[in-house]
VEXDREN-2710 file (C-alpha; in Angstrom, 1 decimal):
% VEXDREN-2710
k/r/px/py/pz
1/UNK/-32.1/61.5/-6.9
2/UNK/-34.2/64.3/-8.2
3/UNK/-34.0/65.1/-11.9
4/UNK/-36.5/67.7/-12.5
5/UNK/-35.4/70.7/-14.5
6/UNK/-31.1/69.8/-13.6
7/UNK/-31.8/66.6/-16.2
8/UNK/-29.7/68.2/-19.0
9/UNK/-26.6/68.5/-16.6
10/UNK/-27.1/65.6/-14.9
11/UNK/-27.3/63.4/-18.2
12/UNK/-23.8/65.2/-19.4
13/UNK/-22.3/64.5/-16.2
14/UNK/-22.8/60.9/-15.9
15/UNK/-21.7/60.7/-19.6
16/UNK/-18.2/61.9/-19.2
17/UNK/-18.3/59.6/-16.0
18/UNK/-19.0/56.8/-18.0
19/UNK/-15.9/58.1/-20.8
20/UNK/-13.7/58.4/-17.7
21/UNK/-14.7/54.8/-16.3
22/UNK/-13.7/53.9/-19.5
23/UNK/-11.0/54.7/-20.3
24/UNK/-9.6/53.4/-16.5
25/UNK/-10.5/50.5/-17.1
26/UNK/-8.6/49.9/-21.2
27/UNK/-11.5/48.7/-22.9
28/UNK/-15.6/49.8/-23.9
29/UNK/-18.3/47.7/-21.9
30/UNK/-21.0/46.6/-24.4
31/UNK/-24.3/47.1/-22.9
32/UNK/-27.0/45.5/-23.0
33/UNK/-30.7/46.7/-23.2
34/UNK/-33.6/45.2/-21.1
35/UNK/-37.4/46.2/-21.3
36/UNK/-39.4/46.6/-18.1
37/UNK/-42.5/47.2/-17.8
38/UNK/-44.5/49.3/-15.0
39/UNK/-45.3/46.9/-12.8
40/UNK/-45.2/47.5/-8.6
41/UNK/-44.6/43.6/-8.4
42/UNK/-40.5/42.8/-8.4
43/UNK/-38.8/42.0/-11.5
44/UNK/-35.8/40.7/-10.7
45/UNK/-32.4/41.5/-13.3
46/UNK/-29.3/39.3/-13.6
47/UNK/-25.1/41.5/-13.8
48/UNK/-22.1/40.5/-14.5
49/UNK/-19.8/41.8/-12.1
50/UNK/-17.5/45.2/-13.6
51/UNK/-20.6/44.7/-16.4
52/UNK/-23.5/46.9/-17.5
53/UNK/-27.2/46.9/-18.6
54/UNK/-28.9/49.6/-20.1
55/UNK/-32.8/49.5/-18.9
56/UNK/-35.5/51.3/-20.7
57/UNK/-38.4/52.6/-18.6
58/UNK/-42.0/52.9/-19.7
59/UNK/-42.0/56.6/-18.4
60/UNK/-40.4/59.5/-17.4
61/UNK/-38.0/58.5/-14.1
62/UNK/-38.1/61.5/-11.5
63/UNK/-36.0/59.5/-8.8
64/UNK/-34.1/56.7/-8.2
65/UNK/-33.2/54.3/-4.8
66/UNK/-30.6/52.0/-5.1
67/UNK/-30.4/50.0/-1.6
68/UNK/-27.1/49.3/-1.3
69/UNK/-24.7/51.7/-3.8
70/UNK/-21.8/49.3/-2.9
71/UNK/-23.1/46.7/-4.9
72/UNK/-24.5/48.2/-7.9
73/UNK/-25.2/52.1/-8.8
74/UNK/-27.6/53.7/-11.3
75/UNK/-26.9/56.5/-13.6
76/UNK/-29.3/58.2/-16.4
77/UNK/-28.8/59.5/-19.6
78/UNK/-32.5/60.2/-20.6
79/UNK/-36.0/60.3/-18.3
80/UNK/-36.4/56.8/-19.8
81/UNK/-33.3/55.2/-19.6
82/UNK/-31.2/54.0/-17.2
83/UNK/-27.3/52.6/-16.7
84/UNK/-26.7/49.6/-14.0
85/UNK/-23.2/49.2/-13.1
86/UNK/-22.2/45.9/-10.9
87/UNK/-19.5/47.1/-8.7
88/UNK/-19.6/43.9/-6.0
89/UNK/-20.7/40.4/-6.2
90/UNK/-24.3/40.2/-4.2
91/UNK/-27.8/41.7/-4.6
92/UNK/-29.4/45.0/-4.1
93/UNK/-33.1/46.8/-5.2
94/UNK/-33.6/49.6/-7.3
95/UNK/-36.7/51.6/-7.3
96/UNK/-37.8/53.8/-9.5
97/UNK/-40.5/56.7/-8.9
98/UNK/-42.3/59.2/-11.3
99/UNK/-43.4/62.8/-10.7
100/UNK/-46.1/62.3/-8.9
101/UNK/-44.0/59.7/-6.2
102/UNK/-45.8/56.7/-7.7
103/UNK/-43.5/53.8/-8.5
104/UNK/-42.7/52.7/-12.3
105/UNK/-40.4/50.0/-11.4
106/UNK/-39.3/47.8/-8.8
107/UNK/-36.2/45.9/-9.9
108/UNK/-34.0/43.0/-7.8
109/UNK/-31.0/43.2/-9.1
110/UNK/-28.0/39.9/-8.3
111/UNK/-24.3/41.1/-9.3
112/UNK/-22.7/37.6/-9.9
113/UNK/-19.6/36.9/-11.7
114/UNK/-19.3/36.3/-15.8
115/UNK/-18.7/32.8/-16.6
116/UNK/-18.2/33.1/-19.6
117/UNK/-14.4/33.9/-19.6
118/UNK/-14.0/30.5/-17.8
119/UNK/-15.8/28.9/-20.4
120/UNK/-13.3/29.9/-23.0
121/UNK/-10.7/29.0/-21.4
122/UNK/-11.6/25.9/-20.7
123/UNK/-12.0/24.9/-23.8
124/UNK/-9.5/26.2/-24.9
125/UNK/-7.0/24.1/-22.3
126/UNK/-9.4/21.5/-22.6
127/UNK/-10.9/20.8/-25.7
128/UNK/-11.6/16.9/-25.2
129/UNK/-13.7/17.8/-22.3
130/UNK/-17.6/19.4/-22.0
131/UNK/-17.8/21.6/-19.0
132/UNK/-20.7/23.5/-17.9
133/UNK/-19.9/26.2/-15.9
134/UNK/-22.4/27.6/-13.6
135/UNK/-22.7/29.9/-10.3
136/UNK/-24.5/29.7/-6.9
137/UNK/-24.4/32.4/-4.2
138/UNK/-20.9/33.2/-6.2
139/UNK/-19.4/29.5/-5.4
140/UNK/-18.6/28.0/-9.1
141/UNK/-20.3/24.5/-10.1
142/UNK/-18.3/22.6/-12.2
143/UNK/-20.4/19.8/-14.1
144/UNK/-20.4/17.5/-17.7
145/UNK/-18.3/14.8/-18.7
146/UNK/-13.9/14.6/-19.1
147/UNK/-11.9/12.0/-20.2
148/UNK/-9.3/11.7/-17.1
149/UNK/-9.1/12.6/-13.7
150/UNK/-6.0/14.7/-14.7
151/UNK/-8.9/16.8/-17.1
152/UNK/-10.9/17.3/-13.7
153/UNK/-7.9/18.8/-12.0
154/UNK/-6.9/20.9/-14.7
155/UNK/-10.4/21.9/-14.7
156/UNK/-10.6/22.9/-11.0
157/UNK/-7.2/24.3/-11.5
158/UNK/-8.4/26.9/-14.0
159/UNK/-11.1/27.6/-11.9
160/UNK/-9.5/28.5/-9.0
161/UNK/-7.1/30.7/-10.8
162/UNK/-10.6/32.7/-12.3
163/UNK/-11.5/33.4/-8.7
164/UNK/-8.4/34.0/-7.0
165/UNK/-6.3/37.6/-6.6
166/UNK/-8.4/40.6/-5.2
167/UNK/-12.2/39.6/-7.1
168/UNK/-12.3/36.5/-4.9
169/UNK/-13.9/37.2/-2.0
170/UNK/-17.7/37.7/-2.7
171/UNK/-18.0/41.0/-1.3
172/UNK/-20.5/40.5/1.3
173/UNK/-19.7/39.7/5.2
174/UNK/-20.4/36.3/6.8
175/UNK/-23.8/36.3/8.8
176/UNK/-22.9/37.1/12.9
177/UNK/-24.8/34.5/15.2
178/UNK/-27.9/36.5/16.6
179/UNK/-27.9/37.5/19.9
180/UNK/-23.9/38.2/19.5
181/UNK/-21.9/40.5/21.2
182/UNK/-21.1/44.0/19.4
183/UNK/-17.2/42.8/19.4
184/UNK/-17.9/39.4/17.3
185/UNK/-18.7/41.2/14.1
186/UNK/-16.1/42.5/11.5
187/UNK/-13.3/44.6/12.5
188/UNK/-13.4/48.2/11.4
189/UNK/-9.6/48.3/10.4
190/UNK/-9.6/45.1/8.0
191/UNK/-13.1/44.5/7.2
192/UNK/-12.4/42.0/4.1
193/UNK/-11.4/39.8/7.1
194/UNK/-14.5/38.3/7.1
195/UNK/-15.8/38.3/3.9
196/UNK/-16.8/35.2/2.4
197/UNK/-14.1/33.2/-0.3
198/UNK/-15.7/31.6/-3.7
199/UNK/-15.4/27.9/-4.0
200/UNK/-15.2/25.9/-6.5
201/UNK/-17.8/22.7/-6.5
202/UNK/-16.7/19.4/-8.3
203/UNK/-19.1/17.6/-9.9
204/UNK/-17.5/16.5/-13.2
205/UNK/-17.8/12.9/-14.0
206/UNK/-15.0/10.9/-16.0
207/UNK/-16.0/9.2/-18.6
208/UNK/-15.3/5.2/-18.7
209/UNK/-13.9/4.5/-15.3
210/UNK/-10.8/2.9/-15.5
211/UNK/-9.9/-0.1/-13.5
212/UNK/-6.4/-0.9/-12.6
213/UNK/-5.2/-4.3/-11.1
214/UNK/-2.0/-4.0/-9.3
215/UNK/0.2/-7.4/-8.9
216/UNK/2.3/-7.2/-5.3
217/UNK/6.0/-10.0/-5.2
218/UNK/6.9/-10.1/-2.0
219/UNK/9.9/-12.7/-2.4
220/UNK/12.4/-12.8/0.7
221/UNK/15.2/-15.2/1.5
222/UNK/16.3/-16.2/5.1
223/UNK/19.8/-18.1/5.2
224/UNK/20.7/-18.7/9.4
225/UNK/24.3/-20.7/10.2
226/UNK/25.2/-21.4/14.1
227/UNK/27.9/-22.8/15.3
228/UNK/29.2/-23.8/18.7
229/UNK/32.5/-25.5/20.2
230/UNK/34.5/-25.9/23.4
231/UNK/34.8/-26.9/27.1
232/UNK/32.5/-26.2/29.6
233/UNK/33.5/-26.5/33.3
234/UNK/31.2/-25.9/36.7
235/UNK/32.2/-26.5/40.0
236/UNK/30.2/-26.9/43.2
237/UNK/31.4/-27.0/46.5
238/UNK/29.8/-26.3/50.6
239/UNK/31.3/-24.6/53.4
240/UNK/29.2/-24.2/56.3
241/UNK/26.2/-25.3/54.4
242/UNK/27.1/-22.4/51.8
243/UNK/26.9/-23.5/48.1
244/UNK/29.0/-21.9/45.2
245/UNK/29.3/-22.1/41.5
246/UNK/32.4/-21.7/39.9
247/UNK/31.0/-21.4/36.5
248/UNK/27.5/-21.0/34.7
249/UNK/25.9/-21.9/31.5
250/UNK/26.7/-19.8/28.5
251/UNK/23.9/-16.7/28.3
252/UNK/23.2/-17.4/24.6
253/UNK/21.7/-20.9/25.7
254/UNK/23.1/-22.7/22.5
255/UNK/23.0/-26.4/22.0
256/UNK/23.4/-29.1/24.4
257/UNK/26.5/-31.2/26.2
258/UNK/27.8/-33.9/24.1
259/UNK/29.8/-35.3/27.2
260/UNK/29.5/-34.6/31.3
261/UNK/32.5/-36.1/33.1
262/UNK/33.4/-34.6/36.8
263/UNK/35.5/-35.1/39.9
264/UNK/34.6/-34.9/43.4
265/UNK/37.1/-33.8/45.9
266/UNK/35.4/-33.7/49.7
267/UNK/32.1/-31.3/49.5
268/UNK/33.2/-30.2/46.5
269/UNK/32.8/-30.6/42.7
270/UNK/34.1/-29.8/39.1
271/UNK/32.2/-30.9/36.3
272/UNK/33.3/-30.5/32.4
273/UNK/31.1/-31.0/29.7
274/UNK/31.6/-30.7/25.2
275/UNK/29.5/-28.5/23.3
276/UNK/29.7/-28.9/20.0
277/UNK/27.2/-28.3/17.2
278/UNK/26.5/-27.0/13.6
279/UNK/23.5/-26.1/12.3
280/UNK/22.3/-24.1/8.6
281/UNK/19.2/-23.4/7.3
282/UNK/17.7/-21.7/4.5
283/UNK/14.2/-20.4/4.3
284/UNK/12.0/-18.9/1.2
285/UNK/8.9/-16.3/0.9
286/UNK/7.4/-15.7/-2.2
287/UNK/3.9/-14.0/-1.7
288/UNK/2.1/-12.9/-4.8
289/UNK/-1.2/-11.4/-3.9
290/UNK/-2.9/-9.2/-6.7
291/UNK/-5.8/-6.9/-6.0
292/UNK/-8.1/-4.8/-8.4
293/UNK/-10.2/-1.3/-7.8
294/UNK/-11.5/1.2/-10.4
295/UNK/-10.0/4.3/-10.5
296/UNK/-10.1/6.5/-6.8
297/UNK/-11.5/3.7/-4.8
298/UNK/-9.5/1.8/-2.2
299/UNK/-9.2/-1.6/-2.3
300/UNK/-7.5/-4.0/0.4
301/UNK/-6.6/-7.5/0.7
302/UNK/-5.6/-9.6/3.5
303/UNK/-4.4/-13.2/4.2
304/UNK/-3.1/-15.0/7.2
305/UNK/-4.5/-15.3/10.8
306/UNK/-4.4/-15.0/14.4
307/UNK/-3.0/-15.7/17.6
308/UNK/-4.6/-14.9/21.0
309/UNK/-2.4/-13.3/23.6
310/UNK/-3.0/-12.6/27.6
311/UNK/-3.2/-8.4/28.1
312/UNK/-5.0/-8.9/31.6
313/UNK/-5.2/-11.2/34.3
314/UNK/-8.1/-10.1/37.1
315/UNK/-8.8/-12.7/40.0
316/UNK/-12.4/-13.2/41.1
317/UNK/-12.8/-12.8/44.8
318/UNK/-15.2/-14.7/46.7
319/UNK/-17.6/-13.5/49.6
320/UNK/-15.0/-14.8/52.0
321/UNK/-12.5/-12.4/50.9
322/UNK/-11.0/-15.6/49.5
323/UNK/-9.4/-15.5/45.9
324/UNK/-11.3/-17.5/43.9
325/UNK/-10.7/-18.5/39.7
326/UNK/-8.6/-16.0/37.7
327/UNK/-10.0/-14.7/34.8
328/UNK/-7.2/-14.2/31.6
329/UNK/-8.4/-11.4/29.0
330/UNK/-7.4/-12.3/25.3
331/UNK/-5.7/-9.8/22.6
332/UNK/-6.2/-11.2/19.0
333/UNK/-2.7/-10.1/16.7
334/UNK/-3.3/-10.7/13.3
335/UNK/-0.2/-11.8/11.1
336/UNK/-0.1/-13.0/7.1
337/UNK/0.1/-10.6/4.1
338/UNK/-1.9/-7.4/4.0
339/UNK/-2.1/-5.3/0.5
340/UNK/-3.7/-2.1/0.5
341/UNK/-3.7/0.5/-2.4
342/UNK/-5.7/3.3/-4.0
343/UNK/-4.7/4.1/-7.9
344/UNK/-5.3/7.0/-10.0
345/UNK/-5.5/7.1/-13.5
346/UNK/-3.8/10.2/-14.3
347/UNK/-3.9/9.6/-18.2
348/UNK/-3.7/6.6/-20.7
349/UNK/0.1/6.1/-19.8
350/UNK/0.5/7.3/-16.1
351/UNK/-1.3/5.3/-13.0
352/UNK/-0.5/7.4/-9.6
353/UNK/-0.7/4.6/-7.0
354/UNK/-0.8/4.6/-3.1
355/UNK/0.4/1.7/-1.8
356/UNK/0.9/-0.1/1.4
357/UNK/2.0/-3.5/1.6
358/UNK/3.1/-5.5/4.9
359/UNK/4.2/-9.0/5.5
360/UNK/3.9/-10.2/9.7
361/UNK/4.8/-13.2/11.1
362/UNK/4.7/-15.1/15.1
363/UNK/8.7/-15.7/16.2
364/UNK/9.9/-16.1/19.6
365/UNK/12.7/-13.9/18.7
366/UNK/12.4/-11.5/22.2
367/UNK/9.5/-13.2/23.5
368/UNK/8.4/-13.1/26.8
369/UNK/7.2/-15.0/29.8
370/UNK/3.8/-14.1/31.2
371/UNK/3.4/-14.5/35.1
372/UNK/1.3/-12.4/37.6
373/UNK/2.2/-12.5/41.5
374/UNK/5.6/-13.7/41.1
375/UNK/4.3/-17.2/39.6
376/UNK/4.4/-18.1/36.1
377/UNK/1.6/-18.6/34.2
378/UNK/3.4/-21.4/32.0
379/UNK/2.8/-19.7/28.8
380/UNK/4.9/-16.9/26.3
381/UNK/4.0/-13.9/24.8
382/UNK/5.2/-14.2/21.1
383/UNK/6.5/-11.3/19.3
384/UNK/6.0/-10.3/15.8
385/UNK/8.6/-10.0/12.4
386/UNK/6.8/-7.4/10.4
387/UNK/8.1/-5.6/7.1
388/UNK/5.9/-2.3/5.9
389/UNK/5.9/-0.6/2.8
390/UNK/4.3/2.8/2.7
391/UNK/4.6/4.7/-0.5
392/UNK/2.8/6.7/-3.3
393/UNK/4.3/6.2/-7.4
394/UNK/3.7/6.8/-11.0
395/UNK/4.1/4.0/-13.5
396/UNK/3.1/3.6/-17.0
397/UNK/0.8/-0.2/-17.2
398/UNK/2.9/-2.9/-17.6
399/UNK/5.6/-0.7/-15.8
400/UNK/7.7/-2.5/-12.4
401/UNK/8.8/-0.8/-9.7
402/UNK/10.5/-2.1/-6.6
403/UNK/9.2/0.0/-3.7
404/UNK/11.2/-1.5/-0.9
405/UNK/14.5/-3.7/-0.5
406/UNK/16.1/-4.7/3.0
407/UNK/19.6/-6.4/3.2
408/UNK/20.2/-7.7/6.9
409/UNK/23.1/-9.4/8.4
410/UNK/23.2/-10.6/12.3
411/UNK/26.4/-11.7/13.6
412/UNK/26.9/-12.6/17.1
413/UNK/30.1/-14.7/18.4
414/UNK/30.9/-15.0/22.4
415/UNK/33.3/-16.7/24.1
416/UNK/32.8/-18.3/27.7
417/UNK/35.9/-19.4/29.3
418/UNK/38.0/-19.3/32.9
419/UNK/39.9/-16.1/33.9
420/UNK/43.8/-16.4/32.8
421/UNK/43.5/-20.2/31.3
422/UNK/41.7/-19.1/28.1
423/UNK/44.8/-17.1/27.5
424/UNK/47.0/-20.3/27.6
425/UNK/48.0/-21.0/24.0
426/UNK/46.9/-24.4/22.4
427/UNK/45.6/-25.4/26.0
428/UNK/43.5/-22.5/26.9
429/UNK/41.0/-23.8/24.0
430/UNK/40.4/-26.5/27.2
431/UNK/38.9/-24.0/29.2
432/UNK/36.5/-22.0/26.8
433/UNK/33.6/-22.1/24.9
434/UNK/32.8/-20.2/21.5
435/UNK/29.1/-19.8/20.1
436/UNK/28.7/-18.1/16.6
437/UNK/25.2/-17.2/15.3
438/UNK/25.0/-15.0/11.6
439/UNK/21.4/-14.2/10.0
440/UNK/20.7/-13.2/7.0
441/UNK/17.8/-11.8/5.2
442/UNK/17.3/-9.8/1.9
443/UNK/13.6/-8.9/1.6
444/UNK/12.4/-7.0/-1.7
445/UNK/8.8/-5.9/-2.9
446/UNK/7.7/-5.4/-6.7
447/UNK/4.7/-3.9/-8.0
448/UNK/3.2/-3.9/-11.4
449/UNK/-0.3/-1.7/-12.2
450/UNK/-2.2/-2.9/-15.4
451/UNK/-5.1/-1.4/-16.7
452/UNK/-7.8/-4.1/-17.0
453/UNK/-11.0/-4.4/-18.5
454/UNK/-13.6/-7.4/-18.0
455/UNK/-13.9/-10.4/-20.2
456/UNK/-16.2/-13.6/-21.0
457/UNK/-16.6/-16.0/-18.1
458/UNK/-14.9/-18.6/-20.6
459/UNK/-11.7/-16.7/-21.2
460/UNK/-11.0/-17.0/-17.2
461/UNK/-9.0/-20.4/-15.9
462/UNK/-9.6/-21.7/-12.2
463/UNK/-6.7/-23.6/-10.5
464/UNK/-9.2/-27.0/-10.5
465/UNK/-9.6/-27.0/-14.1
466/UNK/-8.8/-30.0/-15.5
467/UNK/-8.9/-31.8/-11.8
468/UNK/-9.9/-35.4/-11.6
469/UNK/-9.4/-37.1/-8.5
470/UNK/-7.8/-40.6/-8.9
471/UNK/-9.5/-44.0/-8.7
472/UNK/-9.0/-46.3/-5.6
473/UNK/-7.5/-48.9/-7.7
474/UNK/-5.1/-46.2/-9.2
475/UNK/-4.6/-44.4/-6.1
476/UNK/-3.4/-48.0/-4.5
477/UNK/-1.5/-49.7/-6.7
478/UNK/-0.3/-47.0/-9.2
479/UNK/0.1/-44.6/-6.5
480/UNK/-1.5/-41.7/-8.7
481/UNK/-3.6/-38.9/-6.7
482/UNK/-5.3/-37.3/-10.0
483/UNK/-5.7/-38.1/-13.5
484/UNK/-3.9/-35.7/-15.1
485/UNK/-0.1/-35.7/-15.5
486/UNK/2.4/-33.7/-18.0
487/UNK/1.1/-31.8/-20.8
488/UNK/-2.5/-32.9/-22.0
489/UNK/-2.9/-34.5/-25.6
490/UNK/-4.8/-31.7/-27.7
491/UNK/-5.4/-31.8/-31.4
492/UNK/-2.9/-30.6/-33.9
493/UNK/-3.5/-27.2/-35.2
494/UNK/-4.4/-26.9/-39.1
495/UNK/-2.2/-25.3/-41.6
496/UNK/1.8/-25.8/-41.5
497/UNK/5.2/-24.1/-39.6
498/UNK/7.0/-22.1/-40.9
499/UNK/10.5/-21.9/-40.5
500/UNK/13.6/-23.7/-38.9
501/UNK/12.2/-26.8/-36.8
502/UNK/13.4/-26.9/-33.2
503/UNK/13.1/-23.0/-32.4
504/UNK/10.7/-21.1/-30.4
505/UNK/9.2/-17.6/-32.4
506/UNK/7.5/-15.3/-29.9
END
């Protein structure tokens, strides 16, 4: 721009545009002043974005370049002093030339956002806490010190708020690769499609990280009855050198005969045999495994084993063509306990905990025969019993929750018998057989998070304290496998009780 002998009317005119701006946007803009001085080297000028700075010039200005108006824009009042206005987030150069076309000033300007609104409130919503705030390339960089990981959220939380809505985007267009076609840049119609979001960089650090020790009961008990009674009958008989069966063993494969008493009549046969058995049996789990991570970090724990399984059979063929040693590929299962979890320390009374807990174990229970070629390889493929818990909860330390409980109850009864006789009161309990099977389980998993701190080595206890093996003398004729039985004989604490004898205070 030229100001020349038009500098009176100029100033007035960007005056009332300044009152107008104003009053659009409800409140006055403070400015600030900053000296220059003429210089043709680069002085580079820091803007708040929708802030100004008033710039005094060592001479009279007779015109001004801004390079890109969209970020920031110039406006005079006086030959020697100029108003800079940030409009977009980015940066932009200002030059400034006198009469004569020689430069006075050559200023970099970089529009970034004010931080310092986000500063107050952040202390304001956080006053425990002491946040730095700071930008780069318009991404906000959160660093110092809180007291909580639930302070660091909050923190980011407020911070995105501060960017978000239509000031978010940083006002400048993401780079094209070179070489690109004249399609791949920004699209006329929308062009804030491609401009560039803020983001907000974590690097606050909490201060004392907590640990947290989280104690897993896996208790389950397995109670299994199975009963079987009757009459078994099979028949045999040839015609022609054809062999029949008149009836087979029962499916479920359930005890064995008791008696076997048959007659023969020509070729043929009929054979009768007693099943009967009863059998119970109770069976206990109580794992306990506890585990301990500092706040964030994962931790996992495992204990039990492995079995080796066939998954591929491949025969080794000689030069011959004749099939030579077979060559078995082995899968490894592992089985046992497994305790995974991740906790959170969300303040002094809330833990946030992810936990997965399983318990696996080898049955036979659908098992299955290996064999390759129609021929049995003489071994079975086991299955597995596994029970998974997968879940994420809040508990106070000290607080239980159970995360998972499974109530089962198998019953299976069938009756083998002859067509039509079974049916025969009184008598037809001659000709049939009854098995009767019932399982059942009730499995349930507690957790309980503490928050833990470390202590002496000689306030810990080890299983073996105390331990001394027995003597061979002891160990023969006294039958004694340590030294240590009952209580152990300590000395008797000074002072006096106090109150009833016989009772228990806690």
């Amino acid at each position: 721009m030229k100001l020349g002998g038009k500098l009176p009317a100029i100033v007035a005119a960007a005056f009332g545009l300044l009152l107008v701006g104003t009053n659009v946007q409800g409140s006055v803009v403070e400015a600030k002043n900053a000296q220059v001085t003429a210089s043709t080297a680069t002085q580079r000028v820091k803007l708040g974005l929708n802030k100004s700075v008033v710039i005094d010039l060592p001479s009279d200005a007779y015109d001004i370049l801004v390079a890109n108006p969209a970020v920031a824009d110039a406006v005079t009042r006086t030959a020697r002093r100029i108003y800079l206005f940030g409009k977009a987030v980015g940066e932009t150069n200002i030059f400034v030339f006198g009469p004569n076309g020689e430069q006075i000033v050559s200023l970099d300007l970089a529009v970034e956002r004010d931080v310092a609104g986000l500063e107050d409130y952040i202390r304001r919503f956080l006053p425990t806490s002491a946040i730095k705030v700071e930008l780069l390339n318009d991404n906000v960089v959160l660093t110092g010190t809180v007291d909580t990981p639930l302070d660091a959220k909050r923190a980011v939380d407020l911070a995105t708020i501060f960017v978000s809505g239509g000031e978010a985007t940083t006002g400048q267009y993401s780079q094209t690769a070179a070489g690109g076609s004249a399609q791949s840049g920004v699209d006329i119609d929308n062009p804030d499609q491609e401009r560039r979001t803020s983001k907000i960089v974590n690097l606050l650090q909490i201060i004392g990280d907590d640990q947290v020790t989280l104690k897993v009961t896996v208790a389950e008990v397995s109670r299994s009855v199975m009963k079987q009674l009757g009459v078994n009958m099979v028949g045999s008989g040839g015609s022609n050198g054809i062999s029949y069966g008149a009836l087979s063993s029962n499916f479920m494969g359930l005890g064995k005969p008791l008696s076997n008493s048959g007659l023969s009549i020509g070729s043929s046969a009929l054979q009768a045999y007693i099943n009967a058995m009863e059998q119970s049996g109770v069976m206990k789990t109580l794992a306990e495994p506890t585990l301990t991570a500092v706040s964030g970090e994962k931790a996992t724990f495992k204990v039990g084993g492995e079995y080796n399984m066939v998954s591929n059979v491949s025969a080794n063929v000689s030069d011959d063509n004749q099939t030579g040693l077979k060559t078995y590929t082995l899968e490894k299962i592992e089985y046992g306990i497994g305790l995974e979890f991740q906790p959170v320390v969300l303040s002094p009374g809330r833990i946030s905990l992810k936990v997965r807990t399983s318990v696996s174990e080898p049955t036979t229970e659908g098992s299955v025969s290996a064999s390759t070629d129609n021929q049995s390889l003489g071994m079975n493929a086991l299955s597995l019993r596994k029970r998974l818990a997968d879940t994420t909860v809040e508990l106070p330390s000290g607080g239980s929750m159970m995360i998972a409980g499974l109530v089962r109850d198998d019953v299976r009864q069938a009756v083998n018998g002859l067509p039509g006789l079974t049916k025969i009161p009184v008598l037809g309990a001659l000709f049939r057989s009854r098995d009767f099977v019932r399982n059942e389980t009730e499995l349930v998993i507690i957790i309980t998070p503490y928050l833990v701190k470390p202590v002496a080595r000689n306030d810990l206890a080890k299983p073996d304290d105390n331990f001394n093996a027995a003597s061979d003398g002891a160990a023969m004729f006294l039958g004694r496998v340590n030294r240590v039985y009952g209580t152990m004989q300590t000395d008797k604490p000074n002072g006096r009780y106090h109150g009833v004898v016989g009772f228990i205070y806690k």
